[in-house]
DOMAR-169844 format. One line per field, with one value per atom (N, C-alpha, C): residue number from 1; residue in one letter; chain; atom name; x negated, y negated, z. Coordinates in Angstrom, 3 decimals. Each point is the difference from the previous one (the first is absolute). Layout:
<recs>
i <- [NUM,...] $
aa <- [A,...] $
ch <- [A,...] $
at <- [CA,...] $
u <- [X,...] $
v <- [Y,...] $
w <- [Z,...] $
</recs>
This chain:
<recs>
i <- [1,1,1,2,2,2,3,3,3,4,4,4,5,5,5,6,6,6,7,7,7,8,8,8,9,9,9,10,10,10,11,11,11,12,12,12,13,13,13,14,14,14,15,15,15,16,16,16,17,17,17,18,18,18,19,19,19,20,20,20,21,21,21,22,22,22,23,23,23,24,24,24,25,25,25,26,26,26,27,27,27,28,28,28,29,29,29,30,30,30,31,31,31,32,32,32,33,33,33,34,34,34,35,35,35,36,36,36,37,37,37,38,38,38,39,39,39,40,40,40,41,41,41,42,42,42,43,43,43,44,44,44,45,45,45,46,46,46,47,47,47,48,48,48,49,49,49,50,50,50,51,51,51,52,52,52,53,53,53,54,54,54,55,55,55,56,56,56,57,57,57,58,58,58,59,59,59,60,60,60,61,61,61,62,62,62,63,63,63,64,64,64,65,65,65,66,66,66,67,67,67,68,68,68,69,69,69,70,70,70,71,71,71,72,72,72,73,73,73,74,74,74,75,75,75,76,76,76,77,77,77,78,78,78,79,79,79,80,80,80,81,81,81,82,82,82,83,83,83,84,84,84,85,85,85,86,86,86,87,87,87,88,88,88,89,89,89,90,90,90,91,91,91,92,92,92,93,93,93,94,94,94,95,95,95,96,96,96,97,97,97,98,98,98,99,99,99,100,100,100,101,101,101,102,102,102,103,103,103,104,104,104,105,105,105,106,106,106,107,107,107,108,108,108,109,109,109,110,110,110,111,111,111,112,112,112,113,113,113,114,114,114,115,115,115,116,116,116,117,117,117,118,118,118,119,119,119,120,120,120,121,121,121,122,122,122] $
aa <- [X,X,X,X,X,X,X,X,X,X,X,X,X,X,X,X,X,X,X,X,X,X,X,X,X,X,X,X,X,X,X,X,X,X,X,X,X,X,X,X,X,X,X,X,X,X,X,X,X,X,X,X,X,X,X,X,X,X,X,X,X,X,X,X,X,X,X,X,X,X,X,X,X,X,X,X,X,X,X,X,X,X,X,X,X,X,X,X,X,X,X,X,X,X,X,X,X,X,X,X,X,X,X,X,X,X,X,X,X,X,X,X,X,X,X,X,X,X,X,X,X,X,X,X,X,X,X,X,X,X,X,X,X,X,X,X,X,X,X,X,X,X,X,X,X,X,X,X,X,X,X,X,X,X,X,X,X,X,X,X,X,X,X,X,X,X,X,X,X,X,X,X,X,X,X,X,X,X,X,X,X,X,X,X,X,X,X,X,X,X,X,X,X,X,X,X,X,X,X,X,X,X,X,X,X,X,X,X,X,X,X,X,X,X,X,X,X,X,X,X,X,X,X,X,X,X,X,X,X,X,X,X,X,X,X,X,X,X,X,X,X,X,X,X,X,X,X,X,X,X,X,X,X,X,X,X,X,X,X,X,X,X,X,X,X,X,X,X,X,X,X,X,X,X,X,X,X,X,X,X,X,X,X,X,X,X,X,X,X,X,X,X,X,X,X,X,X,X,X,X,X,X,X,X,X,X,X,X,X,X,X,X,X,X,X,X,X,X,X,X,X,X,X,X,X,X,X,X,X,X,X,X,X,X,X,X,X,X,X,X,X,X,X,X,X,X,X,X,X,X,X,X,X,X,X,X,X,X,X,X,X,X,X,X,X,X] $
ch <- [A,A,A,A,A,A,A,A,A,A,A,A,A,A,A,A,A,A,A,A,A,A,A,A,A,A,A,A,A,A,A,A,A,A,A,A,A,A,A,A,A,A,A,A,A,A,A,A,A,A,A,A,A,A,A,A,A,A,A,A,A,A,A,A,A,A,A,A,A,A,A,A,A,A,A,A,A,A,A,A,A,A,A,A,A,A,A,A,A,A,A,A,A,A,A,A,A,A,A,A,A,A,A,A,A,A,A,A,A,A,A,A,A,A,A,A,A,A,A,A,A,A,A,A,A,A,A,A,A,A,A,A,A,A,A,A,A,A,A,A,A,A,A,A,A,A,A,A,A,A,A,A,A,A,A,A,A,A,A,A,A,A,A,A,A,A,A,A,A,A,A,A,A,A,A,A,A,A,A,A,A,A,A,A,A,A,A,A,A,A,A,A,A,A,A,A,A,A,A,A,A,A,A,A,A,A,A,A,A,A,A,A,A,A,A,A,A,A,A,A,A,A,A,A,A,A,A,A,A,A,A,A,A,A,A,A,A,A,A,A,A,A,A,A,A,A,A,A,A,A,A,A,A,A,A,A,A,A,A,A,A,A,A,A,A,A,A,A,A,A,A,A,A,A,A,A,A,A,A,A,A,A,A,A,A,A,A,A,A,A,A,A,A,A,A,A,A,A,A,A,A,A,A,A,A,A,A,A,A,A,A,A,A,A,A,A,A,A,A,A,A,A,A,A,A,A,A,A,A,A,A,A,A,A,A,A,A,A,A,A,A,A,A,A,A,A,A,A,A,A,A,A,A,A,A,A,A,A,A,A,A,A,A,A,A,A] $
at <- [N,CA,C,N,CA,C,N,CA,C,N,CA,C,N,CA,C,N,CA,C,N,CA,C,N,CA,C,N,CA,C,N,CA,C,N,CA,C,N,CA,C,N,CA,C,N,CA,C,N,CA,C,N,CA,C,N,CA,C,N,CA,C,N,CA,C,N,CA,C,N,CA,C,N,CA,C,N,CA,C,N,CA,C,N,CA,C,N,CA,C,N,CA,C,N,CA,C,N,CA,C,N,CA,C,N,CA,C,N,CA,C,N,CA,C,N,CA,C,N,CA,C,N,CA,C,N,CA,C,N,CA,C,N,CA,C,N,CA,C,N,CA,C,N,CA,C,N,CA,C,N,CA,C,N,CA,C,N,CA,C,N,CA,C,N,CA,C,N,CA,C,N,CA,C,N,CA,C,N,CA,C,N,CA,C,N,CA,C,N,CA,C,N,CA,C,N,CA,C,N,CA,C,N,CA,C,N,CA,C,N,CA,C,N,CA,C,N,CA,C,N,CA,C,N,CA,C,N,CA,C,N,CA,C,N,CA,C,N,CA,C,N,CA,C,N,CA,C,N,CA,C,N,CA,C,N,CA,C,N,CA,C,N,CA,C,N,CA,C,N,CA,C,N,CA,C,N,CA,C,N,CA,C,N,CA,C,N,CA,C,N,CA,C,N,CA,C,N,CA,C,N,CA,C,N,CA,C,N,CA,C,N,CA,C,N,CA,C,N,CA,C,N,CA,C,N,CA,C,N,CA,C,N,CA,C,N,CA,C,N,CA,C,N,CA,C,N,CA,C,N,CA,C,N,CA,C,N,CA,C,N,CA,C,N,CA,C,N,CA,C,N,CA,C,N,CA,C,N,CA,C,N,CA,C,N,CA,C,N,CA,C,N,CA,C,N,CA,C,N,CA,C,N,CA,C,N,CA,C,N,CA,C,N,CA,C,N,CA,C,N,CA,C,N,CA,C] $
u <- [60.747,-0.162,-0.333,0.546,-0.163,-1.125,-1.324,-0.552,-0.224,-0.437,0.259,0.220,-0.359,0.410,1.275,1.067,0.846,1.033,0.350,0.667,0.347,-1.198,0.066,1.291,0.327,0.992,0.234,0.597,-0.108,0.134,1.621,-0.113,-1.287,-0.646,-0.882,-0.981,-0.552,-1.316,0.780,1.390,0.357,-0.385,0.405,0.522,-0.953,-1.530,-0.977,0.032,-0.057,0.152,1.282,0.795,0.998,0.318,-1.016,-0.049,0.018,1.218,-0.426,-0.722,-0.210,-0.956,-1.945,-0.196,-0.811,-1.026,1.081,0.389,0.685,0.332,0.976,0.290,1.370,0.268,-0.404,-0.393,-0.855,1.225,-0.142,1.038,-1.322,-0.368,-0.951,-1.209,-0.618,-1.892,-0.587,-1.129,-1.081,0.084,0.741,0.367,1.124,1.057,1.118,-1.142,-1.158,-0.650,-0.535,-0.637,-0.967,0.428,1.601,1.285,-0.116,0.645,0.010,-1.068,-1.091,-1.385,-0.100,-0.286,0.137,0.431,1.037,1.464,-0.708,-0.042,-0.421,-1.067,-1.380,-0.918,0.776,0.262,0.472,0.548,1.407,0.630,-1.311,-0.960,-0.913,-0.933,-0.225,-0.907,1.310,1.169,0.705,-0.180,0.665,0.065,-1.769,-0.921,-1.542,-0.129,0.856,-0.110,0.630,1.153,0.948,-0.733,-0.628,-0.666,-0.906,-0.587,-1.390,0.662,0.967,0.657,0.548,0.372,0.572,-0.841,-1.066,-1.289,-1.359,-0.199,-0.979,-1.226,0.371,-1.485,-0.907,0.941,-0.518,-0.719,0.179,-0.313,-1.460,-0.987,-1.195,-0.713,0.644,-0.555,1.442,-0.197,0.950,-0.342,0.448,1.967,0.324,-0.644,0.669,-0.013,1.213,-0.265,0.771,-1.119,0.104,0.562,1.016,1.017,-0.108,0.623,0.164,1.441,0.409,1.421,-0.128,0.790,-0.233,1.077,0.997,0.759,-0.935,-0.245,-0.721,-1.806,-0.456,-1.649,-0.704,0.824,-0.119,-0.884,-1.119,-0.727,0.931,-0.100,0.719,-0.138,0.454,-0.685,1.292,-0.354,0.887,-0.849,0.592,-0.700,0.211,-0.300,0.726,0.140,1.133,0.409,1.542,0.268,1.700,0.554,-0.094,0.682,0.623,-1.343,0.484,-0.298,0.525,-0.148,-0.339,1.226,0.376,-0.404,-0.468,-0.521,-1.449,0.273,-0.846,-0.416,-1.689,-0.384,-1.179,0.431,-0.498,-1.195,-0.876,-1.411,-0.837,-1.463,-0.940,-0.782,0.250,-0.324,-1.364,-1.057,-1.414,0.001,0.672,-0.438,1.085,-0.123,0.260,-0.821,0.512,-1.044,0.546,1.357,0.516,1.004,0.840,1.493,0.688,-0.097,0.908,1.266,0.672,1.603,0.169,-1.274,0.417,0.495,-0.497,0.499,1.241,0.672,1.474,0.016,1.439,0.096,1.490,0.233,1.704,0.019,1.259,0.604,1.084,-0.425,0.812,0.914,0.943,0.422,-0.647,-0.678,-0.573,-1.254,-0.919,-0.971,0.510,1.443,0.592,0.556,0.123,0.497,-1.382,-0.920,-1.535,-0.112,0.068,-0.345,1.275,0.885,1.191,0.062,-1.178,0.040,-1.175,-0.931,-1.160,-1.825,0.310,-1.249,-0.191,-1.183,-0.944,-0.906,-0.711,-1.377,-1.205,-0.208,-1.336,-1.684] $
v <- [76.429,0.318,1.475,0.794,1.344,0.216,1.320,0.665,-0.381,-0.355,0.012,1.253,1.401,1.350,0.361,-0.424,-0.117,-0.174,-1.089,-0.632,0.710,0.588,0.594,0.432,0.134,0.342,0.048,0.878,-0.023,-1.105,-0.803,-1.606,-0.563,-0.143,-0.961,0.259,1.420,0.263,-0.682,-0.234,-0.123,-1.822,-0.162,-1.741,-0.586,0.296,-0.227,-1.645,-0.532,-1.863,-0.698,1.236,-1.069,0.857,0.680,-0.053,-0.372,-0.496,-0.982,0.509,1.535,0.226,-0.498,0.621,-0.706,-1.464,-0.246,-1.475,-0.843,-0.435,-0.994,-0.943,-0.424,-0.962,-1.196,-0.887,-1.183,-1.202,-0.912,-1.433,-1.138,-0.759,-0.810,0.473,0.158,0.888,-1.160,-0.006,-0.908,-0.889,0.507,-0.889,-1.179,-0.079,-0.604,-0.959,0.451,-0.876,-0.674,0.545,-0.608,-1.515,0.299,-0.907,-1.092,0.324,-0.896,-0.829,0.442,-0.541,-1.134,0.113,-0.502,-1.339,0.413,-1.046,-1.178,0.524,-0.872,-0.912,1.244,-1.296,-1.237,0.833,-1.293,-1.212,0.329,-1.134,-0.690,0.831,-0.967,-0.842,0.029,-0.585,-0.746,-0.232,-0.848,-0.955,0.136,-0.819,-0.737,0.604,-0.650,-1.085,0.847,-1.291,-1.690,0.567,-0.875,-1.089,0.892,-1.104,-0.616,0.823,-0.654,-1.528,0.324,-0.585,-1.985,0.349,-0.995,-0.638,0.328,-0.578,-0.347,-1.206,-0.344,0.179,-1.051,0.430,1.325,1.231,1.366,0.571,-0.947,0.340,-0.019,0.930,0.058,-0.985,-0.591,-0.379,-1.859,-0.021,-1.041,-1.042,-0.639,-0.378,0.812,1.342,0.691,1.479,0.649,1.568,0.735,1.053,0.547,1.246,0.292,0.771,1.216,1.576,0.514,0.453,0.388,0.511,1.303,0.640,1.808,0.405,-0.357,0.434,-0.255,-1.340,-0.624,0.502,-0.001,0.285,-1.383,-1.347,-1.320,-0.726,-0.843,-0.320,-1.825,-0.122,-1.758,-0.591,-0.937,-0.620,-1.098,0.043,-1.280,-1.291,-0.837,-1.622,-0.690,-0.338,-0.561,-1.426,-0.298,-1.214,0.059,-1.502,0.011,0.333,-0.889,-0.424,1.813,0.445,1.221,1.264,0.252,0.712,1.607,0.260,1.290,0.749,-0.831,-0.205,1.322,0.765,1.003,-0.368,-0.399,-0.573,1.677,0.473,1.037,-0.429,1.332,-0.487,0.251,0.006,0.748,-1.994,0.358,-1.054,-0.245,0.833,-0.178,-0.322,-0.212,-0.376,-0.958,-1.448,-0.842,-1.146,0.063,-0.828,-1.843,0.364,-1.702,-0.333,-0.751,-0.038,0.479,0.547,1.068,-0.526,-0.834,0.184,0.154,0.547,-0.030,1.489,1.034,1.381,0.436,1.112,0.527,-0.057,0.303,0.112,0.594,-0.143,0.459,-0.850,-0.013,-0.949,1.235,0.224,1.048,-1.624,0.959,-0.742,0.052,1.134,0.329,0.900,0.031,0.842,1.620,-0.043,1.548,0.342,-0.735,0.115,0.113,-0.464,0.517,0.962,0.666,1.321,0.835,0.258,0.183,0.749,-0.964,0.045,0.082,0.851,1.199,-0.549,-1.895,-0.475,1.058,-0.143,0.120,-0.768,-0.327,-0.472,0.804,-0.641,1.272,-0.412] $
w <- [100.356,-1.395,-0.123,-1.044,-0.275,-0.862,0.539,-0.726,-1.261,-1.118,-1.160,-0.800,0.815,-0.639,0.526,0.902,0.318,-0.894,-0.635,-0.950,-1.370,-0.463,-1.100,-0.784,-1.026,-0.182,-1.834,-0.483,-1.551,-0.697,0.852,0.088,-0.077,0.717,0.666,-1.144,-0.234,-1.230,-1.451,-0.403,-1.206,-0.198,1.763,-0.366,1.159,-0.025,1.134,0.056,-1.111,0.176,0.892,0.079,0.507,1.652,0.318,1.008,1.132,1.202,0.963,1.014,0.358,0.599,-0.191,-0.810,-1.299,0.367,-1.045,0.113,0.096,1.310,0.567,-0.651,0.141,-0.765,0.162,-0.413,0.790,-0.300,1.033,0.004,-0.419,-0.904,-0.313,-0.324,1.024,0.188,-0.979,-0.183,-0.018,-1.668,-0.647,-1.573,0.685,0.518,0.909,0.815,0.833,0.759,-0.984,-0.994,-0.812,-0.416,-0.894,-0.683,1.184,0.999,1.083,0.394,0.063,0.555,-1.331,-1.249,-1.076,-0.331,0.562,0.069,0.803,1.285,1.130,-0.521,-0.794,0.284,-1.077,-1.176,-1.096,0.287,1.257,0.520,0.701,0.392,1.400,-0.877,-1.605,-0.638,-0.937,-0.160,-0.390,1.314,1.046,1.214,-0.306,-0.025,0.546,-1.301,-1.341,-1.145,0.052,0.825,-0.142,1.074,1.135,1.085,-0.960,-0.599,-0.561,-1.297,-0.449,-0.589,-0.074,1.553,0.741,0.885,0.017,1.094,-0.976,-0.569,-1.487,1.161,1.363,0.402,0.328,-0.278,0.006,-1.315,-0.987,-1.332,-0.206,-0.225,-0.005,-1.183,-0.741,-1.325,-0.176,1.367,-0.358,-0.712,-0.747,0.531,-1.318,-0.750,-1.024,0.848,-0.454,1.022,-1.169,-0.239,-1.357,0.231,-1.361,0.325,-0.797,-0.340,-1.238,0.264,-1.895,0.363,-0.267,0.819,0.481,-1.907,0.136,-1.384,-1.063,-0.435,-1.652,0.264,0.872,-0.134,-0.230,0.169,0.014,1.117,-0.449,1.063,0.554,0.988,0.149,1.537,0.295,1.347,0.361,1.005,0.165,0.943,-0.262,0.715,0.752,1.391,0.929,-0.519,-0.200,-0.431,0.846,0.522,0.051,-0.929,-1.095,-1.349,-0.263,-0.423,-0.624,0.946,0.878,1.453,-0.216,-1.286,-0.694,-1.226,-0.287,-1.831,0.402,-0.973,-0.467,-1.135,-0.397,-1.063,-0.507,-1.163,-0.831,-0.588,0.752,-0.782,1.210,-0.444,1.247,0.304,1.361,0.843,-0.522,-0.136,0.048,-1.064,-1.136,-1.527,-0.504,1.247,-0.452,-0.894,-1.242,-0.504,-0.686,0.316,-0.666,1.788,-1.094,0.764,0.790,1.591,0.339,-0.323,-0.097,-0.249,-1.712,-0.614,-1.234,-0.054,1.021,-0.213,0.566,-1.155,0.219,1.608,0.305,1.373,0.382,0.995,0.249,1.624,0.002,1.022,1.014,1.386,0.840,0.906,0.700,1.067,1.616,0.339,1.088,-0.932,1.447,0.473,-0.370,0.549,-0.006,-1.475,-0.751,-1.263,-1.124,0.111,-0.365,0.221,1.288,0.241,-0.805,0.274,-0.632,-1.550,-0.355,-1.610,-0.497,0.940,-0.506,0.511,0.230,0.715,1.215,0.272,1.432,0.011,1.108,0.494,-0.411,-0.785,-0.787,1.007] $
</recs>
């Protein structure tokens, strides 16, 4: 690498930002790692949902494992039941006070289709 008084040049004082002496051009550098790193954990906490998802006996508060949705700001849970395996029932788990099948709800086909459509494991 050259001097940095080396380089100089009427060029170089007019258009100092685009200097590659300077400043090198960079391929990624640490915003590119950042994106990437990001990415990773997100997939690694979809994957840990989906386990957590599919395994009721991992559910800390079983047989309900309470959910939120990242899009709506919606609190909801789901219930280990066969019957309704998929069923996302809307509404905060702790303030059940009648009926649970009396509250709204929605019906997925998988674990992966919940997630899909803005749930997590809250």
């Amino acid at each position: 690498m050259k001097p940095l008084g080396s380089h100089k040049t009427l060029h170089h004082l007019e258009g100092h930002q685009h200097c590659g002496i300077c400043r090198p051009t960079k391929t990624g550098g640490r915003a590119l790692e950042n994106v990437r790193g990001k990415r990773m954990i997100e997939e690694q906490m979809i994957e840990d949902d989906l386990g957590i998802m599919t395994s009721p006996s991992l559910w800390p508060q079983w047989p309900l494992l309470p959910l939120t949705n990242k899009k709506t700001n919606e609190c909801g849970f789901i219930v280990d039941t066969e019957k309704n395996q998929y069923r996302v029932y809307k509404g905060n788990m702790w303030d059940l006070h009648g009926n649970l099948y009396s509250l709204p709800f929605e019906d997925f086909d998988s674990a992966q289709s919940i997630l899909s459509n803005g749930w997590k494991v809250d």
